[in-house]
Biopython code that builds the backbone (N, CA, C, O; Angstrom):
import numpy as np
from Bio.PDB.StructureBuilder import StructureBuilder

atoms = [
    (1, "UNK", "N", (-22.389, -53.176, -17.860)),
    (1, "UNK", "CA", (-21.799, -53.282, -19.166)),
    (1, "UNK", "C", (-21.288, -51.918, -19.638)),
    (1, "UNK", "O", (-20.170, -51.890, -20.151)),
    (2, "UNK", "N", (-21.954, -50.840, -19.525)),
    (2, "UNK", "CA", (-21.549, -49.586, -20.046)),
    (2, "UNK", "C", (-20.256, -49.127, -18.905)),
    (2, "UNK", "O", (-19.288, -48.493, -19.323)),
    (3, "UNK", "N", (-20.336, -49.399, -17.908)),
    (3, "UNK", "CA", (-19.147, -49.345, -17.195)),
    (3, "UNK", "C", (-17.942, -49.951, -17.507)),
    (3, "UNK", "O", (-16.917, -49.316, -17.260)),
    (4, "UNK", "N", (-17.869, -50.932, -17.946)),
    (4, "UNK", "CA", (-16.741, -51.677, -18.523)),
    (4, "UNK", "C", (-16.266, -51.526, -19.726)),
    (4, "UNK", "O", (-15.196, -51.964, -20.149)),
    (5, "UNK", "N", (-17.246, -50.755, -20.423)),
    (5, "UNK", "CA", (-16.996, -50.307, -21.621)),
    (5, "UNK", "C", (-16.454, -48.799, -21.566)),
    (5, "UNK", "O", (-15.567, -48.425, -22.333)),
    (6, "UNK", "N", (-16.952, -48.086, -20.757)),
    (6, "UNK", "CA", (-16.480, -46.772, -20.458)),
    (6, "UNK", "C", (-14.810, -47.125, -20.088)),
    (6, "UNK", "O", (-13.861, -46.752, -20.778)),
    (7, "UNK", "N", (-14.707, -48.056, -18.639)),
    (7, "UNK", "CA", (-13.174, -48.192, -18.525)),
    (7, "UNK", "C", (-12.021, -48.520, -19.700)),
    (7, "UNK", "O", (-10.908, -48.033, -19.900)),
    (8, "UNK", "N", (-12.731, -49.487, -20.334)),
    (8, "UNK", "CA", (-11.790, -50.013, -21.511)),
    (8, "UNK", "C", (-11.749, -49.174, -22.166)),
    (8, "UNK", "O", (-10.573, -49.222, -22.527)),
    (9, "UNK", "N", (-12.328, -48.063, -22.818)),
    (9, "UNK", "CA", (-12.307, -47.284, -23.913)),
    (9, "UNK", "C", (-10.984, -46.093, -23.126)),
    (9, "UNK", "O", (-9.994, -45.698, -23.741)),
    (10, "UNK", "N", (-11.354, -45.690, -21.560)),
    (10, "UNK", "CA", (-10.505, -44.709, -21.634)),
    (10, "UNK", "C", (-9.188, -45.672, -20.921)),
    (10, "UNK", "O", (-8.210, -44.925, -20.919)),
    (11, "UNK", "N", (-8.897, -46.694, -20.473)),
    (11, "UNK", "CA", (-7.939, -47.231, -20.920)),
    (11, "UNK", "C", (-6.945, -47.482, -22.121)),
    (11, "UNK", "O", (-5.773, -47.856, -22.109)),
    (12, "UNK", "N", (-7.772, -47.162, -23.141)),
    (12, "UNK", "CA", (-7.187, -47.845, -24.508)),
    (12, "UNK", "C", (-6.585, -46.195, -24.817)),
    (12, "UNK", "O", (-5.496, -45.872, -25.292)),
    (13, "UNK", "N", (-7.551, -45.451, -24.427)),
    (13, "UNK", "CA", (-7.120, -43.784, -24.883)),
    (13, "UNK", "C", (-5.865, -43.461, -24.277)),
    (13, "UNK", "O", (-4.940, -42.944, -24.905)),
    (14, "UNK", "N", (-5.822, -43.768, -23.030)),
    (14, "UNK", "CA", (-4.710, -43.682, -22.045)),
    (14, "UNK", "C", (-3.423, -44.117, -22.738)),
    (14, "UNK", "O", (-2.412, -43.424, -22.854)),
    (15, "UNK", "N", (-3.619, -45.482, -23.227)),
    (15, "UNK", "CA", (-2.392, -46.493, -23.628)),
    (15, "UNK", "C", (-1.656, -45.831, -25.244)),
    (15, "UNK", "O", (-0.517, -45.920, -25.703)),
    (16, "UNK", "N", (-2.875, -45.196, -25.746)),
    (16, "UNK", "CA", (-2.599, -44.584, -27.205)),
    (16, "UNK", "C", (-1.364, -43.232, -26.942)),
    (16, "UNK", "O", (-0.203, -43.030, -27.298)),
    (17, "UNK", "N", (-2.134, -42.690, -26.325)),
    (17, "UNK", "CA", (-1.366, -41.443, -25.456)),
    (17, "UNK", "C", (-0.240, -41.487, -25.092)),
    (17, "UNK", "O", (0.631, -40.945, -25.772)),
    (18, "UNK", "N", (0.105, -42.233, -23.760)),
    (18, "UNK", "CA", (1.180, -43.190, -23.643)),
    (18, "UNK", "C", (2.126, -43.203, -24.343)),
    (18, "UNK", "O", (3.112, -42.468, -24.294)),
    (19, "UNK", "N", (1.915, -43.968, -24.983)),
    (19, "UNK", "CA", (2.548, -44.888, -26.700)),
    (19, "UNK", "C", (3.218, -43.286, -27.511)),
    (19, "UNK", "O", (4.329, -42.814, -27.751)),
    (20, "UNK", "N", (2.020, -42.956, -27.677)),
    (20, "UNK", "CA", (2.827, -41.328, -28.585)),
    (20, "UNK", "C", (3.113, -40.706, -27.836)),
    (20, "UNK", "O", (4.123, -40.268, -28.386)),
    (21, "UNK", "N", (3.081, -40.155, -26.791)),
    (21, "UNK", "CA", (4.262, -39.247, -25.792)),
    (21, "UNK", "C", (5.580, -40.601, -25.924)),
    (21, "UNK", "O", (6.603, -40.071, -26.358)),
    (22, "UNK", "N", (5.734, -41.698, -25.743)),
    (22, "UNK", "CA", (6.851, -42.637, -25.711)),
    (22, "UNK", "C", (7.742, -42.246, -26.829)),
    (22, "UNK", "O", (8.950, -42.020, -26.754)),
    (23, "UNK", "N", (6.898, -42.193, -27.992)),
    (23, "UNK", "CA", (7.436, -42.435, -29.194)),
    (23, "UNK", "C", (8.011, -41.448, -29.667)),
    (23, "UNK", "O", (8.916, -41.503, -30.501)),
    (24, "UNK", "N", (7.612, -40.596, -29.253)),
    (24, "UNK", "CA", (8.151, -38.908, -29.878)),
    (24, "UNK", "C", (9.187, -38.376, -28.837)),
    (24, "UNK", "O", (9.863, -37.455, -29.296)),
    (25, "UNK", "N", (9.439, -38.675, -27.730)),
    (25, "UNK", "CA", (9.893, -38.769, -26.765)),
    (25, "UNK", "C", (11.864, -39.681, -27.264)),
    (25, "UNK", "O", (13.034, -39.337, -27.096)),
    (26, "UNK", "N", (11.226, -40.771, -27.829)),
    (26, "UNK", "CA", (12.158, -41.326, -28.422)),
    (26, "UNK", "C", (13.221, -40.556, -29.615)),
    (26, "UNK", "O", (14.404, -40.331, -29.870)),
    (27, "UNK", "N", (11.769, -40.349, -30.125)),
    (27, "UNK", "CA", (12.472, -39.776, -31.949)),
    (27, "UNK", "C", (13.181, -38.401, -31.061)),
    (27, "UNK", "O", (13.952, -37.903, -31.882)),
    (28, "UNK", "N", (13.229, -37.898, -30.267)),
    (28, "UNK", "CA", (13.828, -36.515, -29.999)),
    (28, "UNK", "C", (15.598, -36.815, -29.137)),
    (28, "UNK", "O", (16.531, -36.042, -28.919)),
    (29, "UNK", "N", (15.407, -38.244, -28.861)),
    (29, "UNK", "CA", (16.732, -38.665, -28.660)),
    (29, "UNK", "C", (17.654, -39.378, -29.676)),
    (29, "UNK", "O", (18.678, -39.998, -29.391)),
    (30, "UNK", "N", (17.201, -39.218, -30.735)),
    (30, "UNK", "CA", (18.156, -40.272, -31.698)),
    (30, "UNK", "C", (19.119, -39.085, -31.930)),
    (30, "UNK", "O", (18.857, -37.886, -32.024)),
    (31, "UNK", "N", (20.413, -39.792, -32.003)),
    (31, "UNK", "CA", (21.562, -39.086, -32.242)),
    (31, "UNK", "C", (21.517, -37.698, -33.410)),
    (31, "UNK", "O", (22.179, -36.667, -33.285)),
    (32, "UNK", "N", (20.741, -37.950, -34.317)),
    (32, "UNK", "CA", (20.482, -37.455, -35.524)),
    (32, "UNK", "C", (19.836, -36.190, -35.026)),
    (32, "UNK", "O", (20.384, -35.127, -35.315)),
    (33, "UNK", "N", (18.430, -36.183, -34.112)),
    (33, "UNK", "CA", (18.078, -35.614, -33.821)),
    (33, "UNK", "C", (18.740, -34.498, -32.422)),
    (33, "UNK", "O", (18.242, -33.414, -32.119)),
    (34, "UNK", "N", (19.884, -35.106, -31.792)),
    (34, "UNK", "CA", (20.472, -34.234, -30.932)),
    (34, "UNK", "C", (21.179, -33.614, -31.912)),
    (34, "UNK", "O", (21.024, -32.402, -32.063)),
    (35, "UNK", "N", (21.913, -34.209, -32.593)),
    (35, "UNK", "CA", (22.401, -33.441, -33.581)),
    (35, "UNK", "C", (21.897, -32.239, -34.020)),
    (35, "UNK", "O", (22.767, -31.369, -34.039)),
    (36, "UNK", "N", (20.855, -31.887, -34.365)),
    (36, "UNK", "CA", (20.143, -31.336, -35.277)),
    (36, "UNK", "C", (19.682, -30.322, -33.964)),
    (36, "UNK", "O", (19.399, -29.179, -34.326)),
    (37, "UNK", "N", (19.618, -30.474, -33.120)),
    (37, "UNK", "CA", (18.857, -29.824, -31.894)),
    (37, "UNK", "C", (20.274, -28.418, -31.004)),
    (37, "UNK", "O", (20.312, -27.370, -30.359)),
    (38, "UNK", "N", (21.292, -29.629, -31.731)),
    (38, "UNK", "CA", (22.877, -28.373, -30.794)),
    (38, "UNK", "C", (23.197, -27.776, -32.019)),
    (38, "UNK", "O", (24.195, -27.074, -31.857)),
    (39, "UNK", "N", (22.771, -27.741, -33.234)),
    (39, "UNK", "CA", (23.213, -27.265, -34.398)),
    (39, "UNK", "C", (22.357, -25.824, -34.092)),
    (39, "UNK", "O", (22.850, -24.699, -34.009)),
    (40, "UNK", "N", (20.863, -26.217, -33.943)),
    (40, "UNK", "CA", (19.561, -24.783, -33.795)),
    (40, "UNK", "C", (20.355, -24.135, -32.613)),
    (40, "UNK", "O", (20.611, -22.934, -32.692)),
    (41, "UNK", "N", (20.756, -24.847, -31.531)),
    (41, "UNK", "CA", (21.050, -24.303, -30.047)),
    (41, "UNK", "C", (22.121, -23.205, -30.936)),
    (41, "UNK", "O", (21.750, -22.038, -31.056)),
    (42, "UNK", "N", (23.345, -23.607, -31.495)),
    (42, "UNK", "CA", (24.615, -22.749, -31.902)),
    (42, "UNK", "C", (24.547, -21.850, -32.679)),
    (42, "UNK", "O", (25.297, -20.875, -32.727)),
    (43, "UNK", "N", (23.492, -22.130, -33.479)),
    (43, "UNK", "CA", (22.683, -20.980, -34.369)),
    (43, "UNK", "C", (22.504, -19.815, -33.090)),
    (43, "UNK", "O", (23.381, -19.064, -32.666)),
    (44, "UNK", "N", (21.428, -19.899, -32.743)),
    (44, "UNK", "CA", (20.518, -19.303, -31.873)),
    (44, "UNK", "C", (21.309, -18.783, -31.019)),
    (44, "UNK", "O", (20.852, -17.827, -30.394)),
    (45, "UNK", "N", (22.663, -19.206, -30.727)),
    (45, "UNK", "CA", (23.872, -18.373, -29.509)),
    (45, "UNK", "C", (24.383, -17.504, -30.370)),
    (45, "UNK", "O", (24.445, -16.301, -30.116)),
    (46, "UNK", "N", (24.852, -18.098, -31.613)),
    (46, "UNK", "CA", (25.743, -17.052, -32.397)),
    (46, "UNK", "C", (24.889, -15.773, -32.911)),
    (46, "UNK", "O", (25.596, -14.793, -33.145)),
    (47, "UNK", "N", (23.347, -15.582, -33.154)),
    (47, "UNK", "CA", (22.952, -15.027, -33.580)),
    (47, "UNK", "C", (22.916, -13.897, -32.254)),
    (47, "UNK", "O", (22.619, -12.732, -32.517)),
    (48, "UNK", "N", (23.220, -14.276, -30.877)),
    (48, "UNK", "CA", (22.431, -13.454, -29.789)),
    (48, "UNK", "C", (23.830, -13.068, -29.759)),
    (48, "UNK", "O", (23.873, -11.890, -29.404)),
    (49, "UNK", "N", (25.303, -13.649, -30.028)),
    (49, "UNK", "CA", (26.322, -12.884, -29.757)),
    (49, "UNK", "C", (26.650, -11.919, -30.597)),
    (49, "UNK", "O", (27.552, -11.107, -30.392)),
    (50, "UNK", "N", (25.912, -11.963, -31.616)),
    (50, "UNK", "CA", (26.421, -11.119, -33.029)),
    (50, "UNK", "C", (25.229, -9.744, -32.707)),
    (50, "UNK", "O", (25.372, -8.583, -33.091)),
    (51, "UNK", "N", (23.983, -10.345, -31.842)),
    (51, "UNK", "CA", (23.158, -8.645, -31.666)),
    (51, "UNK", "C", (24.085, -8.416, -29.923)),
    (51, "UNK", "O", (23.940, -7.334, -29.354)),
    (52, "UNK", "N", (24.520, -8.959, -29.597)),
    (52, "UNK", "CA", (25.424, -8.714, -28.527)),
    (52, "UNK", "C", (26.389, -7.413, -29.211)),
    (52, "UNK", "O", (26.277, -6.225, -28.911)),
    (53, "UNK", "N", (27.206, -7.915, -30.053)),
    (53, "UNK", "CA", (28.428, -7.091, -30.350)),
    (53, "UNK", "C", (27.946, -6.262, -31.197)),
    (53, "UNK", "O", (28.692, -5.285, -31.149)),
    (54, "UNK", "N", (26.914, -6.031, -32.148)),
    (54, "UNK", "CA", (26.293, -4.609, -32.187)),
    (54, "UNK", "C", (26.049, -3.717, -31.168)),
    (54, "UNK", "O", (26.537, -2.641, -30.821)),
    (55, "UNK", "N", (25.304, -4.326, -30.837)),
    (55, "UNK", "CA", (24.887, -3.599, -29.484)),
    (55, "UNK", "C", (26.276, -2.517, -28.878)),
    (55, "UNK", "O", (26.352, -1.292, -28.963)),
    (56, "UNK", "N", (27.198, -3.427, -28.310)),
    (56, "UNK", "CA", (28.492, -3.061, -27.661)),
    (56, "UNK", "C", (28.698, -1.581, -28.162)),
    (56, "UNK", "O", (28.602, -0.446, -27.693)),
    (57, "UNK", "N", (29.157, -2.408, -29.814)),
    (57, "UNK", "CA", (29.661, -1.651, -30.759)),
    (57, "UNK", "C", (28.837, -0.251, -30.967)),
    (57, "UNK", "O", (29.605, 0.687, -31.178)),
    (58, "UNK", "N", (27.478, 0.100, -30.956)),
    (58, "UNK", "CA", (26.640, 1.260, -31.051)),
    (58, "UNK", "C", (26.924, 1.905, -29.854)),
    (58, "UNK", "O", (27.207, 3.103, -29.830)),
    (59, "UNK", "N", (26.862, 1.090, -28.683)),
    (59, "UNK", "CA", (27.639, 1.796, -27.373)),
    (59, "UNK", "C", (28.864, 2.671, -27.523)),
    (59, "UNK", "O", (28.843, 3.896, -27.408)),
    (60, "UNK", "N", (29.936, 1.937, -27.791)),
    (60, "UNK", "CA", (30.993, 2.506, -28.211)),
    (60, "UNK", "C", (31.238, 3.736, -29.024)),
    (60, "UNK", "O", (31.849, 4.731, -28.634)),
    (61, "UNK", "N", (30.523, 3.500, -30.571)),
    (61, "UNK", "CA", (30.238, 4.830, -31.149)),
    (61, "UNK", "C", (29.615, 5.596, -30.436)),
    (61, "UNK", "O", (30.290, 6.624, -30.481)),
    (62, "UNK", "N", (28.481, 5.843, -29.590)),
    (62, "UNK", "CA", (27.881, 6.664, -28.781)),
    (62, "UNK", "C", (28.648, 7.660, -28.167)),
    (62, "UNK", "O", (28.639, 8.886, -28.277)),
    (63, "UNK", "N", (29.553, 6.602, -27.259)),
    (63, "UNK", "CA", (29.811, 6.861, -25.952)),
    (63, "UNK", "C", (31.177, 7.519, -26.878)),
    (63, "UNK", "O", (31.322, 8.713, -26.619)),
    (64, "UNK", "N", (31.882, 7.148, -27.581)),
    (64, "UNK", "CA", (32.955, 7.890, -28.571)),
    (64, "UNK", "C", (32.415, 9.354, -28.449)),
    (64, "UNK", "O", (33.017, 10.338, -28.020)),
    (65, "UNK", "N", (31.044, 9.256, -28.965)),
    (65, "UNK", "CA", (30.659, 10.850, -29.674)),
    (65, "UNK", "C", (30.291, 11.713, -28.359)),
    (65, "UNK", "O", (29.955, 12.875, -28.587)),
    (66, "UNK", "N", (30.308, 11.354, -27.208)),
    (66, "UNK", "CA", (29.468, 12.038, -26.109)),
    (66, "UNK", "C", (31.019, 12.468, -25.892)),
    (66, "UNK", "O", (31.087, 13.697, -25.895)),
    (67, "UNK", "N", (32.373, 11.815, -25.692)),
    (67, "UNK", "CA", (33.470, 12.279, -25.234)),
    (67, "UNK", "C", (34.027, 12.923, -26.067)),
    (67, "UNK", "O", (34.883, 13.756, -25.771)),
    (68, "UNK", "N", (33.654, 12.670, -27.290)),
    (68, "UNK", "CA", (34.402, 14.198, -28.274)),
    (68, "UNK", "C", (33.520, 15.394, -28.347)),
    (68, "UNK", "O", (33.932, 16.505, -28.679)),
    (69, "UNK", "N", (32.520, 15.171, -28.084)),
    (69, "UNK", "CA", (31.699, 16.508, -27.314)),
    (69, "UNK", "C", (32.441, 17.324, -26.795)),
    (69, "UNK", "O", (33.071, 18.302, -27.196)),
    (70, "UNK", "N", (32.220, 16.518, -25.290)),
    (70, "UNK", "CA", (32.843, 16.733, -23.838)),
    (70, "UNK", "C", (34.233, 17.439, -24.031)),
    (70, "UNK", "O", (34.346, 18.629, -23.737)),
    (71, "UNK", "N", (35.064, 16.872, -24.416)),
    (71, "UNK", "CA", (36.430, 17.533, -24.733)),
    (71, "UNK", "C", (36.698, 18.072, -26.213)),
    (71, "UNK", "O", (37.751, 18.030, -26.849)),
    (72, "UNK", "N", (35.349, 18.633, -26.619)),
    (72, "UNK", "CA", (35.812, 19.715, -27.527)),
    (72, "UNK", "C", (36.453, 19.010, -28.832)),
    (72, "UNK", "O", (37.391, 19.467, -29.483)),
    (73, "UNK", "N", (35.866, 17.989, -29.045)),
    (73, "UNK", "CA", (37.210, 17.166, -30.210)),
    (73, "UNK", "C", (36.435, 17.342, -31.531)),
    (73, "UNK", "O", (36.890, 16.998, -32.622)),
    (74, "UNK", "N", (35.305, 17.872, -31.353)),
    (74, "UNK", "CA", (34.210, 18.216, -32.714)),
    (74, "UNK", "C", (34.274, 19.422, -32.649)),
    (74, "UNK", "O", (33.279, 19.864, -32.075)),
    (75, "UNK", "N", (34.983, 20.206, -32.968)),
    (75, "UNK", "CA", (35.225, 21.756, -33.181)),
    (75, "UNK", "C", (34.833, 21.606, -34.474)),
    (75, "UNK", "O", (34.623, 20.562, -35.090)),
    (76, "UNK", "N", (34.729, 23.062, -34.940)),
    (76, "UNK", "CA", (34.489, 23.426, -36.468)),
    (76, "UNK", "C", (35.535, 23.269, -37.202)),
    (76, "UNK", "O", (36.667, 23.698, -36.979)),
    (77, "UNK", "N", (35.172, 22.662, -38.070)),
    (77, "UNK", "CA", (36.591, 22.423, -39.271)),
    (77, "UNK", "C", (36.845, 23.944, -39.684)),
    (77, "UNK", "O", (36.421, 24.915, -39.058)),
    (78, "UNK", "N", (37.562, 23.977, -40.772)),
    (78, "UNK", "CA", (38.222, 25.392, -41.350)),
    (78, "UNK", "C", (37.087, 24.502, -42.715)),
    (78, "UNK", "O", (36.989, 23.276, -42.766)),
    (79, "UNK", "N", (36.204, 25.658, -43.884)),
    (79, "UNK", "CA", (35.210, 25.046, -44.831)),
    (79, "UNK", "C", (36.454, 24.851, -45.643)),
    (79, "UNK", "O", (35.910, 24.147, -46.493)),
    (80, "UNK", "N", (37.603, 24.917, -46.019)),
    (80, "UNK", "CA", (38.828, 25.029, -46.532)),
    (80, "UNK", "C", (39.060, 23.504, -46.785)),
    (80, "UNK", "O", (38.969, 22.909, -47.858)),
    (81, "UNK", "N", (39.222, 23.253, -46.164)),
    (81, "UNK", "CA", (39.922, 21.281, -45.800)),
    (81, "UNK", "C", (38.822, 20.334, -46.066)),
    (81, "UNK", "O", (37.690, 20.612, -45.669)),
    (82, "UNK", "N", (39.051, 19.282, -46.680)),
    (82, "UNK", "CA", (38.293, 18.575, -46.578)),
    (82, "UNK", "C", (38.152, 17.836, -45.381)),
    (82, "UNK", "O", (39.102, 17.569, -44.645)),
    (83, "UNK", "N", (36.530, 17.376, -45.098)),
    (83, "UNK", "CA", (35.917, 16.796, -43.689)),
    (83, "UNK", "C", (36.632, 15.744, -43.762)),
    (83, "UNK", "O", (36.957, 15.199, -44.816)),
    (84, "UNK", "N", (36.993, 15.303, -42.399)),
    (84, "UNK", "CA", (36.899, 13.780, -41.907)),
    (84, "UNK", "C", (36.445, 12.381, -42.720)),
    (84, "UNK", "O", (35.321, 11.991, -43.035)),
    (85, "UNK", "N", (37.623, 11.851, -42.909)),
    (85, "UNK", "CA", (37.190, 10.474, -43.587)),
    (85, "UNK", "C", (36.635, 9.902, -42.344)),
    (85, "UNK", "O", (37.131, 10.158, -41.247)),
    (86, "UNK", "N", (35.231, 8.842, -42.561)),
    (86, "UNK", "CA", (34.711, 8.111, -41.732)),
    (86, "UNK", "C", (34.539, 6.802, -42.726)),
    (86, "UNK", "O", (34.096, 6.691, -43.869)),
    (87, "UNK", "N", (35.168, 5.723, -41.639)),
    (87, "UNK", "CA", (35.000, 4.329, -42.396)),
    (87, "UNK", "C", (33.242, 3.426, -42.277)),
    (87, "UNK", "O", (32.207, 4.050, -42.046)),
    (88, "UNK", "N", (33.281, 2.416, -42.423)),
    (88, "UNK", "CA", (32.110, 2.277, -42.550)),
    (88, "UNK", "C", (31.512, 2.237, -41.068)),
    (88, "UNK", "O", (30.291, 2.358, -40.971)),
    (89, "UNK", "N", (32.097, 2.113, -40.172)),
    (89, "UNK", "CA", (31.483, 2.009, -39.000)),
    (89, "UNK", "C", (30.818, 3.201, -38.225)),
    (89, "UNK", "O", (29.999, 3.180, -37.307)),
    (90, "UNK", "N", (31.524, 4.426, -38.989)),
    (90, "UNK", "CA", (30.715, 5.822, -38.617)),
    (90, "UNK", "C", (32.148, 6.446, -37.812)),
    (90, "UNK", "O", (32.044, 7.510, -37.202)),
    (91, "UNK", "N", (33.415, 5.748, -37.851)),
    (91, "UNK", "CA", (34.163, 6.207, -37.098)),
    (91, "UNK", "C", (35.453, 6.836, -37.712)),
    (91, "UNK", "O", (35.890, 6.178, -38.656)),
    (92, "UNK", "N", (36.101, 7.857, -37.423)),
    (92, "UNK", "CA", (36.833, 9.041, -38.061)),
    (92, "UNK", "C", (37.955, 8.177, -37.993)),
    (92, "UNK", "O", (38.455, 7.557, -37.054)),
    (93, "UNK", "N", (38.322, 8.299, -39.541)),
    (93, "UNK", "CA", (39.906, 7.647, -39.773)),
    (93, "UNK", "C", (40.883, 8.619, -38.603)),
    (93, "UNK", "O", (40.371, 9.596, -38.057)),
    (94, "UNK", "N", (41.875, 8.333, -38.406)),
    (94, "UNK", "CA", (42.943, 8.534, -37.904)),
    (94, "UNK", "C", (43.752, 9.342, -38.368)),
    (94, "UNK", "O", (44.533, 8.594, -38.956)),
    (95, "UNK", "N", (44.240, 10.721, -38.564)),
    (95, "UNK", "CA", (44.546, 11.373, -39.327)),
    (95, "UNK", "C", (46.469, 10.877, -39.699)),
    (95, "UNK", "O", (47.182, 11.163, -40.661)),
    (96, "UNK", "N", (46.613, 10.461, -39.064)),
    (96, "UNK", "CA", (48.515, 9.594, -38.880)),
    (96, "UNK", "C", (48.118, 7.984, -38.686)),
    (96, "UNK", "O", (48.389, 7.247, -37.738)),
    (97, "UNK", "N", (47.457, 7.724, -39.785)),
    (97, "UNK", "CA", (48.080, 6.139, -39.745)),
    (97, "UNK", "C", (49.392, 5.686, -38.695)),
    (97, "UNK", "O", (50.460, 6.296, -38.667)),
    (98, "UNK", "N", (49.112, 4.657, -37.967)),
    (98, "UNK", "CA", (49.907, 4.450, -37.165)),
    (98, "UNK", "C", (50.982, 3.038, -38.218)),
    (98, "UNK", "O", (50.518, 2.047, -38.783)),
    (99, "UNK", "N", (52.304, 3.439, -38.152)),
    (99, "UNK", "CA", (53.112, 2.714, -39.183)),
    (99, "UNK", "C", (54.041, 1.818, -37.992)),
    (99, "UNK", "O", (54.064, 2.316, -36.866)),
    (100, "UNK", "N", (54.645, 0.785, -38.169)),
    (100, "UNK", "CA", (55.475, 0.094, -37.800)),
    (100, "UNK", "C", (56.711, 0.788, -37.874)),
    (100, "UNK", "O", (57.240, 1.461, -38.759)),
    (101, "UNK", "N", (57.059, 0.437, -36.654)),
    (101, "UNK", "CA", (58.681, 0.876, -36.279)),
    (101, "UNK", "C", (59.934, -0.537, -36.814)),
    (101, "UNK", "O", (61.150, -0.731, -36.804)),
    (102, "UNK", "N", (59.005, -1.056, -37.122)),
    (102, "UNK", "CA", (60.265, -2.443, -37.848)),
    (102, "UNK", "C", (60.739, -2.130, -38.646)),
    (102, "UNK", "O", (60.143, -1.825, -39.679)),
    (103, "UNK", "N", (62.298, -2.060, -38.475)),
    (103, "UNK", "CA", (63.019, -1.414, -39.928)),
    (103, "UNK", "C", (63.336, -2.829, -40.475)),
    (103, "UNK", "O", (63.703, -2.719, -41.645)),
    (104, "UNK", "N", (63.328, -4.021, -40.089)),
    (104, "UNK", "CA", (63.742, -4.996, -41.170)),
    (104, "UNK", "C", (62.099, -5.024, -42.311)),
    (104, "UNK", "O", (62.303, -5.857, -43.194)),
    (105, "UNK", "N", (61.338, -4.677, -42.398)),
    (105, "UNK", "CA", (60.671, -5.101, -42.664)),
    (105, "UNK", "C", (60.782, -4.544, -44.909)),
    (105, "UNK", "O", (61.426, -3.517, -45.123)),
    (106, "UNK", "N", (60.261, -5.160, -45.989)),
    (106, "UNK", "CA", (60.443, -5.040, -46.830)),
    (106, "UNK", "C", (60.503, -3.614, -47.355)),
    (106, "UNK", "O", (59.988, -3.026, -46.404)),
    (107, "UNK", "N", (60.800, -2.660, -48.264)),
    (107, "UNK", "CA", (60.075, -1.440, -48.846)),
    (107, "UNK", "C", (59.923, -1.716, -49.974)),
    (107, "UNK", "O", (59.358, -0.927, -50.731)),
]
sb = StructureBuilder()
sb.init_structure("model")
sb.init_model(0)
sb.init_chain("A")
sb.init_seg("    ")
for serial, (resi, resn, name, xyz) in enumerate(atoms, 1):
    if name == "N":
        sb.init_residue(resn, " ", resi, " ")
    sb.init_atom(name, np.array(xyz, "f"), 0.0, 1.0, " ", f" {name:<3s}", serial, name[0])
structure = sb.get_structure()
């Protein structure tokens, strides 16, 4: 008797188990829920491409400042002139705006 009772009980545990791995298993395929699952996925890419292109981008400034080293492009100003405009990225305006050669264009 206690044997048959032992089986049935962990039978029934088994079948419960079962049943809720089935069921949740289910709820993770309803449309709603894929939905909701490629929405986190696109999050979660855009966020790794956006520390991606920091990243790049700190490279870039770096690797900017190691070559104006290198070739001397950080000389001493004259204390006379005012310093270097730098935009927000840390990077030295351009001292000649580069302008369009389109002469139709409005003035």
């Amino acid at each position: 008797m206690f044997r048959r009772a032992f089986w049935f009980t962990a039978g029934a545990a088994a079948g419960v188990w079962a049943t809720t791995k089935v069921n949740r298993r289910l709820k993770q395929l309803t449309p709603e829920s894929l939905a909701a699952q490629a929405a986190d996925k696109a999050v979660e890419a855009g966020h790794r491409l956006k520390d991606f292109a920091l990243d790049v981008r700190a490279g870039m400034i770096r690797r900017e400042a190691e070559l104006e080293e290198a070739l001397g492009l950080e000389a001493p100003m004259d204390p006379a002139l005012p310093a270097p405009r730098r935009n927000a990225l840390g990077h030295r305006d351009h001292p000649y705006p580069h302008h369009s050669n389109n002469r139709n264009e409005d003035h």
